[in-house]
C-alpha positions in Angstrom: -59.7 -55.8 -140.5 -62.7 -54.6 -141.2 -64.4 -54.3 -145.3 -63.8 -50.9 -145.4 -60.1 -51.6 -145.0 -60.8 -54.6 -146.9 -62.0 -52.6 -150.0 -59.2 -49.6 -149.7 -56.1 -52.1 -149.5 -57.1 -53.3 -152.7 -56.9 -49.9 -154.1 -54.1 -48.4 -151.9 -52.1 -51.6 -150.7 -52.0 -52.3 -147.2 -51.4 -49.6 -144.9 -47.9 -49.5 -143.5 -47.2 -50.7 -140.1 -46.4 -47.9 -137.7 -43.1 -47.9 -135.4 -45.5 -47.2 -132.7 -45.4 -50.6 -131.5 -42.0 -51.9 -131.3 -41.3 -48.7 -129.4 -44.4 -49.9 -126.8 -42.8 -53.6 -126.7 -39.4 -52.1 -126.0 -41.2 -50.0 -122.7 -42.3 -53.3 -121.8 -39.8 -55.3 -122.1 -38.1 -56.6 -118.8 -34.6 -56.5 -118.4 -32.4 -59.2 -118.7 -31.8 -61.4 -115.9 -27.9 -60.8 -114.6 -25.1 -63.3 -116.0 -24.3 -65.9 -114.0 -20.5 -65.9 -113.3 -18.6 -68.8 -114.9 -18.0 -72.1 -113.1 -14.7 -71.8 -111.9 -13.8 -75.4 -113.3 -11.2 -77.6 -114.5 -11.7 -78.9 -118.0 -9.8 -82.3 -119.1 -9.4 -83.5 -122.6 -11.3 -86.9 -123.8 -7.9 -88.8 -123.7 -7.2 -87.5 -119.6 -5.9 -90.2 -117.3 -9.4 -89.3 -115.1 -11.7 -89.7 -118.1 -10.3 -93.0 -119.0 -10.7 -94.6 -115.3 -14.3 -93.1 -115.0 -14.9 -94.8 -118.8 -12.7 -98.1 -116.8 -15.1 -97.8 -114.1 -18.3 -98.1 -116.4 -17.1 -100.7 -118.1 -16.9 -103.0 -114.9 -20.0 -101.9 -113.4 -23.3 -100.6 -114.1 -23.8 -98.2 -110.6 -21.5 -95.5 -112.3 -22.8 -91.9 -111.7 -21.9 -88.9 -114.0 -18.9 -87.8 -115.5 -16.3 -86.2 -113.8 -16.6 -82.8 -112.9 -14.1 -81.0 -111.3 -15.6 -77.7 -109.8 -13.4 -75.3 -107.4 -16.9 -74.3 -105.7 -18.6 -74.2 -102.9 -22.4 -76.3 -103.0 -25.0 -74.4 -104.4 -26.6 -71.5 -101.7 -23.5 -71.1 -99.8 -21.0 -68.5 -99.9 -17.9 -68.1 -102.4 -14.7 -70.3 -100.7 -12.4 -67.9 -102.7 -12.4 -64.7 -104.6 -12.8 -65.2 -109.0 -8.9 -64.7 -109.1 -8.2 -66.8 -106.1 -9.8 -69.3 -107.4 -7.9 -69.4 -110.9 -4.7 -69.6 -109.7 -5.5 -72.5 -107.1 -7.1 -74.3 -110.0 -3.6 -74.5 -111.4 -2.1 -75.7 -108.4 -5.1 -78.5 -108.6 -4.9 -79.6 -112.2 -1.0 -80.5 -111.1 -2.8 -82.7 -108.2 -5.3 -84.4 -110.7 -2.9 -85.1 -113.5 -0.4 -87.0 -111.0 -3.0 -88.7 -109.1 -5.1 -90.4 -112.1 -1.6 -91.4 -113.9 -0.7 -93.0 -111.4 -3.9 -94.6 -110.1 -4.5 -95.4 -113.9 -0.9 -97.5 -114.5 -2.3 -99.1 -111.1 -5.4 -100.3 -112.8 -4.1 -101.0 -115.7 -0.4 -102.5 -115.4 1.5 -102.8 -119.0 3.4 -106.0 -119.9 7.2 -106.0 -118.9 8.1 -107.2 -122.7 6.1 -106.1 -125.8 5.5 -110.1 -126.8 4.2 -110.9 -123.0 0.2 -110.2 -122.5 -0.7 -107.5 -120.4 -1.3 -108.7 -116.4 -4.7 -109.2 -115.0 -6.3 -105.7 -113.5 -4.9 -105.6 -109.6 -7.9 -105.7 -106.7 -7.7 -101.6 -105.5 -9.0 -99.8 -102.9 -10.9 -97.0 -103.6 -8.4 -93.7 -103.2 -9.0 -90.1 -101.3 -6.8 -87.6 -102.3 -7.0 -84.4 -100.7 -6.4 -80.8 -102.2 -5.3 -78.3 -99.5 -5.8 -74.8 -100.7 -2.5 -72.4 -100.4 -4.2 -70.2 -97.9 -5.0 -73.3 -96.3 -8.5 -72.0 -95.8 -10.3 -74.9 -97.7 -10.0 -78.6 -98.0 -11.2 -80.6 -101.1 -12.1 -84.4 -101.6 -11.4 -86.2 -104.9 -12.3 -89.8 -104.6 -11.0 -92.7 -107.1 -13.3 -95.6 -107.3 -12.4 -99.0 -106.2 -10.4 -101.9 -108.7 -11.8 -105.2 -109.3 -13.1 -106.1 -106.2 -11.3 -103.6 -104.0 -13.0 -101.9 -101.0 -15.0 -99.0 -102.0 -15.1 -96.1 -100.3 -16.3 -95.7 -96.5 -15.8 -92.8 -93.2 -12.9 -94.5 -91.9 -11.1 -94.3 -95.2 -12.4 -90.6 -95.8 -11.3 -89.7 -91.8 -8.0 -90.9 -92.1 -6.7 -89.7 -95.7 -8.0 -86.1 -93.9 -5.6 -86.9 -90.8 -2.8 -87.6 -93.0 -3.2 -84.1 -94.4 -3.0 -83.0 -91.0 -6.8 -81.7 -92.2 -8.7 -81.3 -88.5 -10.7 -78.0 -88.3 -13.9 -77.2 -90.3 -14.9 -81.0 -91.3 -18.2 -80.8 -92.5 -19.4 -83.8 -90.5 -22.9 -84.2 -92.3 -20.8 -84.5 -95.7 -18.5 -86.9 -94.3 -21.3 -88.9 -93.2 -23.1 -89.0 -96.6 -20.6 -89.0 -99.0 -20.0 -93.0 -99.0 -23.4 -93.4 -100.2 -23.5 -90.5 -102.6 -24.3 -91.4 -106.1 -21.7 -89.4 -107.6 -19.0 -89.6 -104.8 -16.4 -90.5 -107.1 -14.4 -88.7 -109.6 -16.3 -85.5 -108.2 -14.5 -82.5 -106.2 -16.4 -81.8 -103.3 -15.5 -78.9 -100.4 -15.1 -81.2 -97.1 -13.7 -78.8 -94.8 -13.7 -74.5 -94.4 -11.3 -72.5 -92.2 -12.1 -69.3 -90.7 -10.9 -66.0 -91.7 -9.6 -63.5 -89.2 -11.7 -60.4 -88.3 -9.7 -57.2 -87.9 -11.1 -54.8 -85.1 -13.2 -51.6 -85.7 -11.3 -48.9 -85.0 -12.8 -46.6 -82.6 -14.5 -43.1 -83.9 -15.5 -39.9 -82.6 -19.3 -38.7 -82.4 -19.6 -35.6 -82.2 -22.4 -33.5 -80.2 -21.7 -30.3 -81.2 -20.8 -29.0 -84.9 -17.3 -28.9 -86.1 -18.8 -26.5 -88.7 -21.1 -23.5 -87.3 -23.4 -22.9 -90.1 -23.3 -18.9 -91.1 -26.9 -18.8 -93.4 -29.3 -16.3 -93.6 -32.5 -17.6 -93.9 -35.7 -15.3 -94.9 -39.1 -16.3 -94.3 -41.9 -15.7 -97.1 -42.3 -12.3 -96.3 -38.8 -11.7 -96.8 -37.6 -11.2 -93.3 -35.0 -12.4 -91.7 -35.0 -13.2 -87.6 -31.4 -12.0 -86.7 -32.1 -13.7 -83.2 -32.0 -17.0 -85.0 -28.2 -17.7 -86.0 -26.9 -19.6 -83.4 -23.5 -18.3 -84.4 -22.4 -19.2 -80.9 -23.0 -22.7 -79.5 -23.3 -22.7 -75.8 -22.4 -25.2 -73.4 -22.8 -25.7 -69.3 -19.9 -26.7 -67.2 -19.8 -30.7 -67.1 -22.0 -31.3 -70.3 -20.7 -33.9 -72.4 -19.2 -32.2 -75.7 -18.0 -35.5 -77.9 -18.3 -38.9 -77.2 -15.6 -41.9 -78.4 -17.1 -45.2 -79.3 -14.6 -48.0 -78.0 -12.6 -50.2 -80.6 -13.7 -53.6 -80.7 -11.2 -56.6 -80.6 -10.1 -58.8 -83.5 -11.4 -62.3 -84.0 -8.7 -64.5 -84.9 -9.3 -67.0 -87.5 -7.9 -70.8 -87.9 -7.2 -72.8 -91.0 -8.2 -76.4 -92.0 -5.0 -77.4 -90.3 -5.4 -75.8 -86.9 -3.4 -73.3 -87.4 -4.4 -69.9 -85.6 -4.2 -67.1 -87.7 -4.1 -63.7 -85.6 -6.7 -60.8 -86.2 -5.3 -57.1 -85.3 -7.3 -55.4 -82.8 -8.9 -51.9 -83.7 -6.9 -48.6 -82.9 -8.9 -46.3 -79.8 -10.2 -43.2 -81.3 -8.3 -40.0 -79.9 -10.7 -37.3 -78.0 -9.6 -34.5 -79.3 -9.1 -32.4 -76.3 -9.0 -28.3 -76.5 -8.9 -26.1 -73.7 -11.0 -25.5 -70.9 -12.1 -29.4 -71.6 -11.4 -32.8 -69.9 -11.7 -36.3 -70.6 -13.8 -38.0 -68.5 -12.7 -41.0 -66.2 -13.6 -43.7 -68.3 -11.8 -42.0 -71.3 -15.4 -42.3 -73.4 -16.3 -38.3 -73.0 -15.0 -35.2 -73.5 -16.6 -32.8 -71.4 -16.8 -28.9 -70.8 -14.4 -28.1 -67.5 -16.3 -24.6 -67.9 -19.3 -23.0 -69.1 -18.9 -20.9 -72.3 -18.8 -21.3 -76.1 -17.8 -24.8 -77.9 -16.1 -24.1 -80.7 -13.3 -26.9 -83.3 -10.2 -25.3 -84.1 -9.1 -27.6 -86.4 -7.4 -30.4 -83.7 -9.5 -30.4 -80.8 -12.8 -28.3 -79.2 -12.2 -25.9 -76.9 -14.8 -24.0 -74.8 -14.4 -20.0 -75.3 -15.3 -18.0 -72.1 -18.4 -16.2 -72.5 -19.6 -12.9 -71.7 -22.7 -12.3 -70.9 -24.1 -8.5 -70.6 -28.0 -8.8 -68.7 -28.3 -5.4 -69.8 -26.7 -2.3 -72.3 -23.1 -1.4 -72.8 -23.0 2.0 -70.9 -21.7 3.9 -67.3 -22.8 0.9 -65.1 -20.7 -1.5 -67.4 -18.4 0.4 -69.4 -16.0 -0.7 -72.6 -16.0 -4.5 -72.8 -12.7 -5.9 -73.8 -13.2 -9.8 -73.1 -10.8 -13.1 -74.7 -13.7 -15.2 -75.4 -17.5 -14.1 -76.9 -20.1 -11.5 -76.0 -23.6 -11.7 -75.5 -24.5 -7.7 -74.9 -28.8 -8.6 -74.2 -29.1 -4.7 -74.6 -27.7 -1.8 -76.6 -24.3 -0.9 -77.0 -24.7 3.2 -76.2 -22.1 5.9 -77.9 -19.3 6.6 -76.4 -18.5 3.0 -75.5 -16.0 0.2 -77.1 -16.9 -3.4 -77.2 -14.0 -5.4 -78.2 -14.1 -9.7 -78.5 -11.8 -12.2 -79.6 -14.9 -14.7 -80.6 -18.0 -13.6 -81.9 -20.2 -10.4 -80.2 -24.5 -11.0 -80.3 -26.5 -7.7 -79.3 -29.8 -7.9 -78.7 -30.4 -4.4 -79.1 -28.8 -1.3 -80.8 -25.7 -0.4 -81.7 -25.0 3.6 -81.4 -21.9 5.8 -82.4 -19.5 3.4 -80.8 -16.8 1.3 -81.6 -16.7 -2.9 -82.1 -14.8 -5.0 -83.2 -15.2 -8.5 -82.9 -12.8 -11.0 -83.6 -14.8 -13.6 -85.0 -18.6 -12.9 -86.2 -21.0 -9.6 -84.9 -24.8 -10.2 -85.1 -26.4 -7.2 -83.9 -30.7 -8.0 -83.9 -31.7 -4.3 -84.2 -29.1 -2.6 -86.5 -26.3 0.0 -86.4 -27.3 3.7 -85.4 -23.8 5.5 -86.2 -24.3 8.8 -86.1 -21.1 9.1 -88.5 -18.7 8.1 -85.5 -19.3 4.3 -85.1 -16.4 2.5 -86.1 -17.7 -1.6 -86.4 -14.9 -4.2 -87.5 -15.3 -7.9 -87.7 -12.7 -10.7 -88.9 -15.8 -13.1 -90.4 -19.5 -11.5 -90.6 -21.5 -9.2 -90.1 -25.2 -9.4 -89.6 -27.5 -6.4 -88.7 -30.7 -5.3 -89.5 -29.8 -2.4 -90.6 -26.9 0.2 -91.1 -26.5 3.5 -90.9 -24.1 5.9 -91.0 -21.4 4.1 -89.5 -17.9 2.8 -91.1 -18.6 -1.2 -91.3 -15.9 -3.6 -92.1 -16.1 -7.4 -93.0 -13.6 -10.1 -94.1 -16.7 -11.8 -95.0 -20.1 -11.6 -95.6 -21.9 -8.7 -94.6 -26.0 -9.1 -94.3 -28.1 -6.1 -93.8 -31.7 -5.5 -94.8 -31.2 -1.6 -95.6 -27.7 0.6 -95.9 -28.1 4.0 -95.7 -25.1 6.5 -95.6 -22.4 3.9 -94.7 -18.8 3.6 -95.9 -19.1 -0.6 -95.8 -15.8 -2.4 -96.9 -16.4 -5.9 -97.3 -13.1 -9.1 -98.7 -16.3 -11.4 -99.3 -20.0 -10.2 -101.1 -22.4 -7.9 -99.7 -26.2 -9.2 -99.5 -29.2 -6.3 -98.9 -32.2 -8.4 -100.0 -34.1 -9.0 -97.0 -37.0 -6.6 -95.7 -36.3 -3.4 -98.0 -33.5 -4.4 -99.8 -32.2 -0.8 -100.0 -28.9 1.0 -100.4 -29.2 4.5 -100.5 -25.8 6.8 -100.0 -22.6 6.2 -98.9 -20.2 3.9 -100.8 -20.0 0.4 -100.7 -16.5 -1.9 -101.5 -16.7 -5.5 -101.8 -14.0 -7.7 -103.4 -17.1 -10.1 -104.9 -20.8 -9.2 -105.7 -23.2 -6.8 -104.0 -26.9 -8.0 -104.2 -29.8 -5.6 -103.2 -33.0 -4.9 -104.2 -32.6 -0.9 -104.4 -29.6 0.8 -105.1 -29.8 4.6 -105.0 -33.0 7.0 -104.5 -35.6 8.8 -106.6 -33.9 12.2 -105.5 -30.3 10.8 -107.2 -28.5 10.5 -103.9 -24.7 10.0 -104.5 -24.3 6.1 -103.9 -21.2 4.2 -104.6 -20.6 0.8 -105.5 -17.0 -0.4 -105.8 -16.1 -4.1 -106.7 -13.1 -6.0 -106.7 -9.5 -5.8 -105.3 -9.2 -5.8 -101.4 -11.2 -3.3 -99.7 -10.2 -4.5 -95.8 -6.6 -4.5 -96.8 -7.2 -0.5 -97.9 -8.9 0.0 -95.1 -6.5 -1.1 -92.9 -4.1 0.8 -94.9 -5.8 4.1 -94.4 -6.5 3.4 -90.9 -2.6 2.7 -90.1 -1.7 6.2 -92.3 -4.1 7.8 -90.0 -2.7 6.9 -87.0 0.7 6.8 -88.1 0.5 10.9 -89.6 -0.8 11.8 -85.8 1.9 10.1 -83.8 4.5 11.9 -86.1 2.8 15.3 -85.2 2.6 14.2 -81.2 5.8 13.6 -81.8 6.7 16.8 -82.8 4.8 18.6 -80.0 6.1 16.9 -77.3 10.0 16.7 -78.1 9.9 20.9 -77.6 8.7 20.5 -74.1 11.2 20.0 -71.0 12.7 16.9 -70.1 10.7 14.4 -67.6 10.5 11.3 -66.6 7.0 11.3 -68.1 7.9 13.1 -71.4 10.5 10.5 -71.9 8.0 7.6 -71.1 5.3 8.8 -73.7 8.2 9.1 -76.4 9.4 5.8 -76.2 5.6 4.6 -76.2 5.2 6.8 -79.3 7.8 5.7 -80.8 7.6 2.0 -80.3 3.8 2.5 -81.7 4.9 4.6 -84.5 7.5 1.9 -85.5 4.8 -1.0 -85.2 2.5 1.3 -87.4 4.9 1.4 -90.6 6.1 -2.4 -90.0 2.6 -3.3 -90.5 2.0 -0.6 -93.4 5.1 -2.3 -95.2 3.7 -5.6 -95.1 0.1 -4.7 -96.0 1.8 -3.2 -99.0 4.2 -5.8 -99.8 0.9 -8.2 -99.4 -1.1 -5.7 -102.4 1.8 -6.0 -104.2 1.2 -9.6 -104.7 -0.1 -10.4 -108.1 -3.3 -13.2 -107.7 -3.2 -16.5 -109.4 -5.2 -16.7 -112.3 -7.7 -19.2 -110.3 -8.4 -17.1 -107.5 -9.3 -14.3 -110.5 -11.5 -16.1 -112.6 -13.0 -17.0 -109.2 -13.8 -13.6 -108.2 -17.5 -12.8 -108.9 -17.5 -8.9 -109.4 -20.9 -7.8 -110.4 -23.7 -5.8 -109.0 -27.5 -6.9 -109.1 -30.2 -5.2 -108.2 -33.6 -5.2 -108.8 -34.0 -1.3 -109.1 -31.0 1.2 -109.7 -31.6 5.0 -109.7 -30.1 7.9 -111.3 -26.8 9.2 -109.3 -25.3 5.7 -108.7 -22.2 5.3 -109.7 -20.5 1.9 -110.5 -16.9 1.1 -110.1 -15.4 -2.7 -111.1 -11.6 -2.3 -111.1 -10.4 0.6 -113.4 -13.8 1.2 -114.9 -16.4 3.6 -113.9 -20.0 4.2 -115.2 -22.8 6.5 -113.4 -26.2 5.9 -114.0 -28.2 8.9 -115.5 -31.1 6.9 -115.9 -33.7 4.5 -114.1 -32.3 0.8 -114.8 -34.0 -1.7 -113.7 -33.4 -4.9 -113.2 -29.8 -4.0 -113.1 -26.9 -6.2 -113.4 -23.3 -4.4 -113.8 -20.6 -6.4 -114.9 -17.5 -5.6 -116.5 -17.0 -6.9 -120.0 -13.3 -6.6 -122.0 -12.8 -3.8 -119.9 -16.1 -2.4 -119.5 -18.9 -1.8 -117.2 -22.3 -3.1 -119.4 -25.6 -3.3 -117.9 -27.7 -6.7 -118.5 
């Protein structure tokens, strides 16, 4: 302290210690070392049978080690014998062991007097005693050693070796303890672990590793300039003929284990992983491999792989190919032109453009170029869609759908609708999606009409107005043909019309019977229904269930959401 502190604490007191510094001590201080678990031992009153012949013991000779101490343990640095609980309940068993053993070895030592007026006999000459404690498991074996009487024998390997065999103890002797023990200063009235069975060792089962993905990952990814490279999906996963699709590591074999008494106690061996085996694959000879039996598309339907055939187009969709119609997946490396159908169970990649044409792909459509329409292209797709742009074309997705523009489309979409790459804009048309709808631009400077619908199930009205299309034109080929004279061909294209007719409203019953389904309260709380976007013009109008707002001004940012019953901009 220096006098100027000296001087004002005369005046003021002395200052007041801060809690600045218990709070550093506390940032220093190191953490408390972990508690040792408790000695898994058995305690024994003053007055125990084994107390008294250890205080017997010290009374006849000086070379007396330490107290007794029974502890269930295994020597210090070597692994538990037993689990905690384990343990507890065999030290039960042993205090029965130890309470009969030092009675009786203590009326030995100390016989009473036949009559109560006759003196007490002179102490007996005993051998020093092993008793051995056999755990239930039979895993362990445990010495407890009674000194010698008088001038009985004390104790030595022979008498430690053969109180072992009469326990039938003859697996896991620690040799080096045997050896030592009859020199040990505290080898008496001590438990100490003489012998250690082996535990059986289940096998590993056997696993799969897998060299292809069960999972195809559907991201879009941009880059920093907001792009993103449609080439780059790698929705389908190609594989050669012969190339090695999974792989099966082998089981391993159980180790059996023995107990102290030689008993053999039998390990199970591990269970052989199952290939799971799809078609168009094979397991290979060795049973290790499955393997491609033809090139195509690997793809995990939920119990095995199976390689889809895949069609590959080296050039456009046109006269010299004509409509594709294939089981498997396309690769078209060209455009698709108008006038022309494309048709896939899997997933359809074009490299190029799409023009006023029809596809429909039964899995996922990535077309690299984008969607010319011309207001007669018809594009379906039971997952996603991903296209670098649309335009005036009728899109339909169960899924996502990811464009970076949308002009002049009618786009019906089960899943959310994502325009935020490149130019982000939507600019006509009208847009349906059962979630959100996230662009950058919705709507033009000159108020072009664009519609944005959320909620319910678009594909299912889609499909609805498709079927009511084709359904009203079969009833009126219907009624032109049944005027015109019988013939074999007149009567061949009514019973087609009228078998297709017939399908047409069977499915039109159950699409309605499926919209007539109220949702669970989970799937509705669920449903995301808004619509972000960073700029939304005038002449855009908003639907989200029953409610309906258009814009008549310049909102931006722009998020529509619908709030106890209302549309409401945030």
């Amino acid at each position: 302290m220096t006098i100027k502190d000296t001087i004002l604490s005369w005046f003021f007191g002395k200052p007041q210690k801060t809690e600045e510094a218990p709070f550093e001590e506390e940032q220093i201080q190191t953490p408390p070392p972990p508690a040792k678990p408790e000695p898994v031992q058995l305690v024994l009153p003053p007055e125990h049978a084994l107390n008294q012949l250890w205080r017997l013991q010290r009374r006849q000779t000086s070379r007396v080690g330490s107290p007794p101490q029974i502890l269930l343990e295994a020597p210090e640095g070597r692994p538990p014998v037993m689990p905690p609980a384990e343990a507890q309940r065999e030290l039960v068993r042993l205090q029965m062991t130890v309470n009969s053993t030092a009675n009786q070895r203590l009326n030995q030592a100390l016989p009473k007097a036949k009559r109560p007026d006759e003196p007490p006999p002179p102490s007996p000459d005993l051998d020093a005693l092993v008793v051995v404690f056999v755990t239930t498991n039979r895993q362990s074996a445990w010495l407890l050693i009674y000194p010698p009487v008088g001038k009985g024998q004390d104790v030595d390997r022979a008498m430690l070796s053969q109180a072992l065999e009469e326990s039938k103890v003859c697996f896991g002797l620690d040799e080096t303890l045997l050896d030592r023990l009859p020199q040990a200063p505290n080898r008496y009235f001590h438990l100490v672990l003489a012998a250690q069975g082996t535990q059986a060792v289940n096998g590993k089962h056997g696993y799969i590793v897998d060299l292809f993905p069960r999972v195809a990952e559907r991201k879009v990814t941009m880059d920093e300039y907001g792009r993103v490279d449609y080439t780059s999906l790698n929705l389908v996963q190609n594989v050669e003929e012969g190339a090695v699709i999974c792989r099966a590591i082998a089981p391993t074999q159980g180790i059996p284990g023995r107990t102290v008494l030689g008993q053999e106690l039998p390990a199970k061996d591990g269970r052989a992983a199952v290939l799971p085996k799809g078609r168009n694959t094979e397991i290979s000879e060795d049973g290790s491999r499955l393997v491609a039996s033809r090139a195509g598309c690997v793809e995990f339907t939920g119990r095995g792989f199976q390689v889809k055939p895949l069609l590959e187009i080296g050039g456009s969709v046109d006269y010299s190919t004509g409509s594709i119609n294939f089981l498997g997946d396309v690769h078209i490396h060209g455009d698709v032109c108008s006038g022309f159908s494309v048709r896939a169970m899997g997933n359809i990649t074009v490299d190029g453009v799409v023009e006023a044409c029809t596809v429909d792909a039964g899995e996922d459509l990535v077309v690299v170029k984008g969607i010319q329409g011309d207001d007669r292209a018809v594009i379906r797709a039971n997952r996603g869609i991903y296209a670098k742009f649309l335009e005036s074309s009728c899109v339909y997705a169960k899924e996502l759908i990811q464009a970076d523009c949308i002009i002049n489309c009618d786009v019906y979409s089960d899943g959310t609708i994502q325009v935020c790459s490149g130019r982000g804009t939507i600019i006509g048309g009208s847009l349906r999606a059962a979630g959100e709808v996230n662009a950058s631009i919705v709507g033009s400077r000159s108020e072009c009409s664009t519609m944005i619908s959320l909620g319910g199930h678009p594909c299912e009205s889609f499909d609805q107005d498709i079927l009511q299309r084709e359904i009203q034109e079969l009833e009126e080929e219907i009624k032109k043909t049944e005027p015109q004279p019988d013939s074999p061909s007149k009567l061949t294209r009514m019973s087609k019309m009228r078998m297709q007719l017939s399908v047409n409203r069977n499915k039109l019953e159950q699409l309605a019977k499926e919209e007539g389904e109220p949702a669970s309260p989970l799937q509705e709380e669920q449903q995301v229904r808004r619509l972000v976007c960073g700029i939304a013009y005038p002449g855009t109008q908003i639907l989200i269930g029953e409610a309906s707002m258009r814009l008549k001004h310049e909102v931006r940012p722009c998020t529509a959401v619908l709030v106890s019953g209302e549309i409401c901009l945030i």
